[in-house]
N, CA, C and O atoms as a GROMACS GRO file, in nm:
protein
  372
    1UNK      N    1  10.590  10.050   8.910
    1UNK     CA    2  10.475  10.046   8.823
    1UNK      C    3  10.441  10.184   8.772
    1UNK      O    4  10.414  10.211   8.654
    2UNK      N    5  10.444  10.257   8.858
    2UNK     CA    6  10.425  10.440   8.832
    2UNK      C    7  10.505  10.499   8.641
    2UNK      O    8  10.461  10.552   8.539
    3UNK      N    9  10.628  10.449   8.688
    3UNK     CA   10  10.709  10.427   8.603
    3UNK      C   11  10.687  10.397   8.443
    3UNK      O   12  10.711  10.476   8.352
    4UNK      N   13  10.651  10.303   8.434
    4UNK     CA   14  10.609  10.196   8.351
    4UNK      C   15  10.451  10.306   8.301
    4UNK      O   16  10.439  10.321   8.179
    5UNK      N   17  10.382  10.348   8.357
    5UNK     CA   18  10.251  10.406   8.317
    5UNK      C   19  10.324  10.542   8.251
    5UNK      O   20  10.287  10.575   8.138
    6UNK      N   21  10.398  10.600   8.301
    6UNK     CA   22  10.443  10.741   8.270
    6UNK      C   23  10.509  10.703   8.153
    6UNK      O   24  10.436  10.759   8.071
    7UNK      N   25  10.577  10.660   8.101
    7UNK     CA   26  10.655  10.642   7.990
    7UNK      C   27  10.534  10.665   7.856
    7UNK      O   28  10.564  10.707   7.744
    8UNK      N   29  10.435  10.638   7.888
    8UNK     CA   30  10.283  10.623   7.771
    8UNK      C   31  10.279  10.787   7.775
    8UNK      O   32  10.281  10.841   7.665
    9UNK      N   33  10.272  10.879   7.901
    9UNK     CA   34  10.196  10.970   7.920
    9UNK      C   35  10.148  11.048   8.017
    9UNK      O   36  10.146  11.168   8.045
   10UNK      N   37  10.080  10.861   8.096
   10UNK     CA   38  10.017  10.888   8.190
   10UNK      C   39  10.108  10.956   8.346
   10UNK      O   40  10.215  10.936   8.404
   11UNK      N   41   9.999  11.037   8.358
   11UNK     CA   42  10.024  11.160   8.523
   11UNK      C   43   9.952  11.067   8.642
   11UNK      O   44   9.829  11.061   8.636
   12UNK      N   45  10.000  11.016   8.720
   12UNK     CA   46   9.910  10.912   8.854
   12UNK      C   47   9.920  10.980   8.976
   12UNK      O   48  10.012  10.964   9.056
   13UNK      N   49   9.822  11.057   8.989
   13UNK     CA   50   9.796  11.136   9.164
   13UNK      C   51   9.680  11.095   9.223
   13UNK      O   52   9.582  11.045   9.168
   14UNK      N   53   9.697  11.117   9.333
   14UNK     CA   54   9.577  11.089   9.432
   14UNK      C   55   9.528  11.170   9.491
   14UNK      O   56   9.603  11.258   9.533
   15UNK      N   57   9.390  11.179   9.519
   15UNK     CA   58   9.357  11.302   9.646
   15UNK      C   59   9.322  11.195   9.744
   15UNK      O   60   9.291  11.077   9.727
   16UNK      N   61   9.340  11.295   9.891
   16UNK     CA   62   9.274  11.236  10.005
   16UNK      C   63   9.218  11.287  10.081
   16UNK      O   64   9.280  11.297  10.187
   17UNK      N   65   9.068  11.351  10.080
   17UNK     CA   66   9.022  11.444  10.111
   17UNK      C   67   8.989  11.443  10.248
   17UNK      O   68   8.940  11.330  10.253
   18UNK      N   69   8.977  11.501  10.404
   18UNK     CA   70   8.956  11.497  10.516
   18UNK      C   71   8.810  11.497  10.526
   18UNK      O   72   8.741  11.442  10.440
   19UNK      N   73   8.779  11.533  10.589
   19UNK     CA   74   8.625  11.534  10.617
   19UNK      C   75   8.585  11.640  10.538
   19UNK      O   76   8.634  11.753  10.539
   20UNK      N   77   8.495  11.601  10.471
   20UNK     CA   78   8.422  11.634  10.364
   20UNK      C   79   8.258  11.681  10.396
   20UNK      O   80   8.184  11.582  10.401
   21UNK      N   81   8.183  11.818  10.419
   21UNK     CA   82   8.038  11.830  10.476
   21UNK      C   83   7.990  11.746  10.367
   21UNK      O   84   8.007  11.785  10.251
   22UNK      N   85   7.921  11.611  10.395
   22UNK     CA   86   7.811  11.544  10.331
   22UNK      C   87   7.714  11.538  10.431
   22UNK      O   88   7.713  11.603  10.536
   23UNK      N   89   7.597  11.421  10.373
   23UNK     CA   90   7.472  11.419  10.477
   23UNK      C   91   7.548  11.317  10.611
   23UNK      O   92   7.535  11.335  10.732
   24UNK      N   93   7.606  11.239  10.560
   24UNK     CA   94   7.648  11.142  10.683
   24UNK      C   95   7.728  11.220  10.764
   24UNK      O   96   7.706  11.245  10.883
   25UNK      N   97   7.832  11.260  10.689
   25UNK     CA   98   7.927  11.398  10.763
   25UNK      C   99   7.829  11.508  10.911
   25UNK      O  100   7.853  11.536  11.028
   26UNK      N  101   7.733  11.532  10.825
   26UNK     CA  102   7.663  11.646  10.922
   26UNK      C  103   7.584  11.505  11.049
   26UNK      O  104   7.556  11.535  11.166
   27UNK      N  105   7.565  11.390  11.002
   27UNK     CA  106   7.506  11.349  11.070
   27UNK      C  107   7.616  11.302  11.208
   27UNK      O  108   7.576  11.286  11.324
   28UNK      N  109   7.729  11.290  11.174
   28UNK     CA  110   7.879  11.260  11.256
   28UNK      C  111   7.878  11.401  11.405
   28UNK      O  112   7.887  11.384  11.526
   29UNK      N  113   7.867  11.511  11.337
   29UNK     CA  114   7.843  11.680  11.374
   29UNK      C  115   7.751  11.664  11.481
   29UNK      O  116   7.789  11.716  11.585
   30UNK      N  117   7.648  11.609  11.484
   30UNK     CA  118   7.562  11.623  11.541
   30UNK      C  119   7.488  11.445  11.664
   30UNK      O  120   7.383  11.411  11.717
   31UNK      N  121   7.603  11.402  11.651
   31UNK     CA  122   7.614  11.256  11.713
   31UNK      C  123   7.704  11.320  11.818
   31UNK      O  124   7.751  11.433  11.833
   32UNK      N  125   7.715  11.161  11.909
   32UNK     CA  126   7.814  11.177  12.039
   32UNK      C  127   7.966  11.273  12.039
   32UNK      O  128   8.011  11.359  12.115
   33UNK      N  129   8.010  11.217  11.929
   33UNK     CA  130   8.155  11.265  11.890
   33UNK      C  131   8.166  11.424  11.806
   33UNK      O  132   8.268  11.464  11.751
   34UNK      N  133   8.040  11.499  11.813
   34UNK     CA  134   8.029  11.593  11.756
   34UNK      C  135   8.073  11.718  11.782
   34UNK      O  136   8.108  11.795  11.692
   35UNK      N  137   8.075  11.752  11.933
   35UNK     CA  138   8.184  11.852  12.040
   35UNK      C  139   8.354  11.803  11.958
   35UNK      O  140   8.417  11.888  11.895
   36UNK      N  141   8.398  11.684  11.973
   36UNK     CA  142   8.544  11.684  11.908
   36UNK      C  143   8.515  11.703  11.797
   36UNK      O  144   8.575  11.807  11.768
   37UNK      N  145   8.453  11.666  11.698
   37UNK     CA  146   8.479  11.737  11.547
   37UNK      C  147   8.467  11.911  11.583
   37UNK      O  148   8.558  11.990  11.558
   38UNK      N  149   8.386  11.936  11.622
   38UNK     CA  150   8.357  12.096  11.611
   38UNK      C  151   8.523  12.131  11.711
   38UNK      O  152   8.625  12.092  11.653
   39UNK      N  153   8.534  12.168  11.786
   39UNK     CA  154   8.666  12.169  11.818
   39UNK      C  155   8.776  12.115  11.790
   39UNK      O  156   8.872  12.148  11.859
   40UNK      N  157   8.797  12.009  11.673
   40UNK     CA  158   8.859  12.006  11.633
   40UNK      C  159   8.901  12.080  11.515
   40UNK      O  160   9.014  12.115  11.483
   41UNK      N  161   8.786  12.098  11.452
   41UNK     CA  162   8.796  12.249  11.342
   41UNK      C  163   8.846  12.314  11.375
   41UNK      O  164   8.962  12.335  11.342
   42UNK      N  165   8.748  12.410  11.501
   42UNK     CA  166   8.813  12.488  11.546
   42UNK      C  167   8.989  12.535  11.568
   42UNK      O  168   9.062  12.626  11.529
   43UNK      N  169   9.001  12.426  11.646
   43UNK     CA  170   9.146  12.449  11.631
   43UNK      C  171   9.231  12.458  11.510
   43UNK      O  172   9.346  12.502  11.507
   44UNK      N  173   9.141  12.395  11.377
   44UNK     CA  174   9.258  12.390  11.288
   44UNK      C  175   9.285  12.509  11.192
   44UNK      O  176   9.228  12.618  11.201
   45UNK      N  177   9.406  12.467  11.074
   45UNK     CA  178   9.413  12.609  11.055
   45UNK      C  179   9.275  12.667  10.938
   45UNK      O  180   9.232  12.782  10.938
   46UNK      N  181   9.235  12.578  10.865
   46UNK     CA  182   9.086  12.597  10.827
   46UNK      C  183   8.962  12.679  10.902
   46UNK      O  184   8.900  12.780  10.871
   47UNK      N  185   8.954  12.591  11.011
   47UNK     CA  186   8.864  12.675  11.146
   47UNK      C  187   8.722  12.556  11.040
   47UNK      O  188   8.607  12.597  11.055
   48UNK      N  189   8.732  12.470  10.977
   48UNK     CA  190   8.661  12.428  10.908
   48UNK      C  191   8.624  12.316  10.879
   48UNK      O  192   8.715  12.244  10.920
   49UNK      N  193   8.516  12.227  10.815
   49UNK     CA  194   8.552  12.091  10.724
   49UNK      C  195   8.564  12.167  10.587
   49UNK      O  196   8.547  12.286  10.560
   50UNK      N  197   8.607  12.036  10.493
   50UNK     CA  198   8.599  12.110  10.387
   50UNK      C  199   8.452  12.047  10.316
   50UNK      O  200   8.369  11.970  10.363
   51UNK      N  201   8.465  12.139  10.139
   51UNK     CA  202   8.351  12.078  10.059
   51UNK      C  203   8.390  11.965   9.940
   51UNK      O  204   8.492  11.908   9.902
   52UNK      N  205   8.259  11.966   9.910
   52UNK     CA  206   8.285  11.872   9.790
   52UNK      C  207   8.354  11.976   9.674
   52UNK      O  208   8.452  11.950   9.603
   53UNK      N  209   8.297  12.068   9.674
   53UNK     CA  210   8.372  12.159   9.563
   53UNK      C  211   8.498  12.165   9.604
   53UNK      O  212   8.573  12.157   9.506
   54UNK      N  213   8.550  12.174   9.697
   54UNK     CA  214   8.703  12.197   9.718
   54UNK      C  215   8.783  12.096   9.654
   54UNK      O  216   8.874  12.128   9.578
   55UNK      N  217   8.759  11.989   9.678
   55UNK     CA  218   8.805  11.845   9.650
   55UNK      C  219   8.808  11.815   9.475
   55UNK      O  220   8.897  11.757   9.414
   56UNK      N  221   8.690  11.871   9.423
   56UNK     CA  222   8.644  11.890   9.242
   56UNK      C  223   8.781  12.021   9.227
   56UNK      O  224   8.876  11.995   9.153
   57UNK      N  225   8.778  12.100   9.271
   57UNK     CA  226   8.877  12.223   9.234
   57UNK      C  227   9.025  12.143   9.194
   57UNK      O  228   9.090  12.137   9.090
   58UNK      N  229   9.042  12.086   9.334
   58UNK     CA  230   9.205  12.004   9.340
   58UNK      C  231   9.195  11.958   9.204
   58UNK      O  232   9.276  12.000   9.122
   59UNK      N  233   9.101  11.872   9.169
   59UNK     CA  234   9.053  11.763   9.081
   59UNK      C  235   9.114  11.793   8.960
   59UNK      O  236   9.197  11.731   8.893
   60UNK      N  237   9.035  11.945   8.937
   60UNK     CA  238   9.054  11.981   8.831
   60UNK      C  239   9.132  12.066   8.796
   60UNK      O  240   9.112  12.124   8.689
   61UNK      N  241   9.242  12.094   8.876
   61UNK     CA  242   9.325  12.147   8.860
   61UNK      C  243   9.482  12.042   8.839
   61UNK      O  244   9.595  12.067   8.796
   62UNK      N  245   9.419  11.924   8.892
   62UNK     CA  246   9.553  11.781   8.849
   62UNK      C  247   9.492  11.737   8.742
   62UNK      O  248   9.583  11.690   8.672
   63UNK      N  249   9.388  11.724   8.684
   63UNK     CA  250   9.329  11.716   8.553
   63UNK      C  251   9.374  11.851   8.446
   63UNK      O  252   9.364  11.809   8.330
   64UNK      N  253   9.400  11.934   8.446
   64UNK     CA  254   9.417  12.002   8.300
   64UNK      C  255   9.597  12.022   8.311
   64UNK      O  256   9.665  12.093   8.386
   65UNK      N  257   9.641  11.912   8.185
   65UNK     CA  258   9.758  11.926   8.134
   65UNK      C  259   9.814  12.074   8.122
   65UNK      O  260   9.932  12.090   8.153
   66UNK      N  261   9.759  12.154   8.090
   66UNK     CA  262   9.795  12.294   8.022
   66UNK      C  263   9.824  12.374   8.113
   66UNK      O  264   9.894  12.468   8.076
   67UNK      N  265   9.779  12.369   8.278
   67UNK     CA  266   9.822  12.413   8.386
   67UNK      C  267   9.876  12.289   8.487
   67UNK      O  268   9.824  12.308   8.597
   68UNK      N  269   9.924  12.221   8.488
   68UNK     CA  270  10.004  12.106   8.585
   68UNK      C  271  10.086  11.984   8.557
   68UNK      O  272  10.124  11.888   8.625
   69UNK      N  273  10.100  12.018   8.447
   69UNK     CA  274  10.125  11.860   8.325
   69UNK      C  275  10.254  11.789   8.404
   69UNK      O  276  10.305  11.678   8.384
   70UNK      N  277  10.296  11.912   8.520
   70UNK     CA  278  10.440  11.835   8.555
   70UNK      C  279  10.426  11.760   8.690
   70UNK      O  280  10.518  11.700   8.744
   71UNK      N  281  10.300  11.772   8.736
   71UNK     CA  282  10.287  11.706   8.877
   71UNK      C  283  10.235  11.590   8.845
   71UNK      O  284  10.161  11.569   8.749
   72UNK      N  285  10.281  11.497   8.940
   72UNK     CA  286  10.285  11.307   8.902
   72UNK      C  287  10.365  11.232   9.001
   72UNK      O  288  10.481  11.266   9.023
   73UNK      N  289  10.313  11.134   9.060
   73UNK     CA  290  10.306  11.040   9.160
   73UNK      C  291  10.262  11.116   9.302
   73UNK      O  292  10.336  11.085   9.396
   74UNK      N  293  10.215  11.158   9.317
   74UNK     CA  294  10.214  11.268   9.435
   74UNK      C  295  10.068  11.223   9.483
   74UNK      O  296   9.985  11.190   9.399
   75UNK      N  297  10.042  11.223   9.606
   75UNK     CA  298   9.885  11.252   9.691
   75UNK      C  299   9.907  11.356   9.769
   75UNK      O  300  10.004  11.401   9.830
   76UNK      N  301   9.724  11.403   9.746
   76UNK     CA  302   9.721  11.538   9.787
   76UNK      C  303   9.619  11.548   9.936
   76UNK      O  304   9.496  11.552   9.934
   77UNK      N  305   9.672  11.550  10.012
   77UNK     CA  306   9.579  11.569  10.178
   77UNK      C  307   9.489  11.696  10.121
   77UNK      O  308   9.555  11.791  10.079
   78UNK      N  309   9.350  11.706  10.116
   78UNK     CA  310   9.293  11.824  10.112
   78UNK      C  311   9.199  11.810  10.226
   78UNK      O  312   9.087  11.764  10.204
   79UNK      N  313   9.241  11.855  10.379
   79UNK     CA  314   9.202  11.867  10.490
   79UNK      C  315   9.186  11.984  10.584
   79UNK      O  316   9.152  11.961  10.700
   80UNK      N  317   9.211  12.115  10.542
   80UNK     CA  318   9.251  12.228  10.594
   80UNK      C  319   9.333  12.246  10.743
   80UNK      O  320   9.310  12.319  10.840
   81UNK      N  321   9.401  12.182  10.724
   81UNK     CA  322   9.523  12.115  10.837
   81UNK      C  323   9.473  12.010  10.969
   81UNK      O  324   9.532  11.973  11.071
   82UNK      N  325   9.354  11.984  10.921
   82UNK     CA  326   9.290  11.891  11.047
   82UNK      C  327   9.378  11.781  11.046
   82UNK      O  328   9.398  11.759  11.165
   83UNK      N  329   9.446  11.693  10.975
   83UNK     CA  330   9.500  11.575  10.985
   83UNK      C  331   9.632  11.639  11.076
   83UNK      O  332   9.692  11.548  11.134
   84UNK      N  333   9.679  11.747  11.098
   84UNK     CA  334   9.810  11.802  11.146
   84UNK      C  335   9.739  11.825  11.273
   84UNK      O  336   9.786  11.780  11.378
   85UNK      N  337   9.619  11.897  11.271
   85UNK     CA  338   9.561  11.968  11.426
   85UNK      C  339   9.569  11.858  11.500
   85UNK      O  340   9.629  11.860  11.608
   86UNK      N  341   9.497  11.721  11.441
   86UNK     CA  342   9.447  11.573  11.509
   86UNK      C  343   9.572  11.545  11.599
   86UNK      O  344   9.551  11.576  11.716
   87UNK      N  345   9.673  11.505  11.578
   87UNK     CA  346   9.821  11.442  11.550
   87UNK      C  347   9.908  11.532  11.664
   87UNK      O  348   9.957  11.484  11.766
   88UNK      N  349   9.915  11.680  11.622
   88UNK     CA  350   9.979  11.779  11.688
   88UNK      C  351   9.942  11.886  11.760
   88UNK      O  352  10.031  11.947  11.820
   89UNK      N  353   9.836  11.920  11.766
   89UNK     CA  354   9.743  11.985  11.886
   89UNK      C  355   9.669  11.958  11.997
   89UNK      O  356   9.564  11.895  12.009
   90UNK      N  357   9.727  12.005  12.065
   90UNK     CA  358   9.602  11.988  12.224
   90UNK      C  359   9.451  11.990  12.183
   90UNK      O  360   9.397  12.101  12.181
   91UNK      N  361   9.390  11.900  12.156
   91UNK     CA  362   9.237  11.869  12.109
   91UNK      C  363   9.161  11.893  12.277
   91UNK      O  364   9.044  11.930  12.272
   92UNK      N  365   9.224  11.874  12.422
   92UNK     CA  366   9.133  11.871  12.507
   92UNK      C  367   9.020  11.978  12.530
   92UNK      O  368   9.058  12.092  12.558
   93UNK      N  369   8.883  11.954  12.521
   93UNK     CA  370   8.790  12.053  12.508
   93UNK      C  371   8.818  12.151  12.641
   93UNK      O  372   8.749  12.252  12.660
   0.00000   0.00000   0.00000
């Protein structure tokens, strides 16, 4: 199907952003499970969550033809390696 859209023009990417600081986000931070998020940052290579601006940056940087016109079918993890820390690091506090 990807295929079939590109032939018109169209560029089809995805983002998939990790934890993102919103209000529910901070409210996650500060609940039971809030020691493993914070150490789980910690450990990662970010040391971070990310923002909403980070996620708009990606955005708009797979949005302007004139700098990326060649990237297409692709998703983009924007997690500052937490999905890798989760998976492949010793998380024990």
């Amino acid at each position: 199907m990807l295929v079939n859209f590109t032939k018109n023009g169209a560029r089809i990417n995805s983002i998939s952003p990790g934890i993102i600081v919103t209000p529910l986000a901070i409210d996650e931070f500060s609940g039971p499970r809030g020691d493993f998020y914070k150490n789980m940052f910690a450990k990662s290579p970010a040391g971070r969550p990310g923002t909403a601006d980070e996620v708009a940056n990606l955005a708009e940087l797979l949005l302007n033809n004139n700098r990326e016109g060649f990237i297409t079918g692709s998703d983009f993890l924007i997690d500052g390696g937490t999905t890798a820390t989760y998976f492949y690091a010793n998380l024990s506090l």
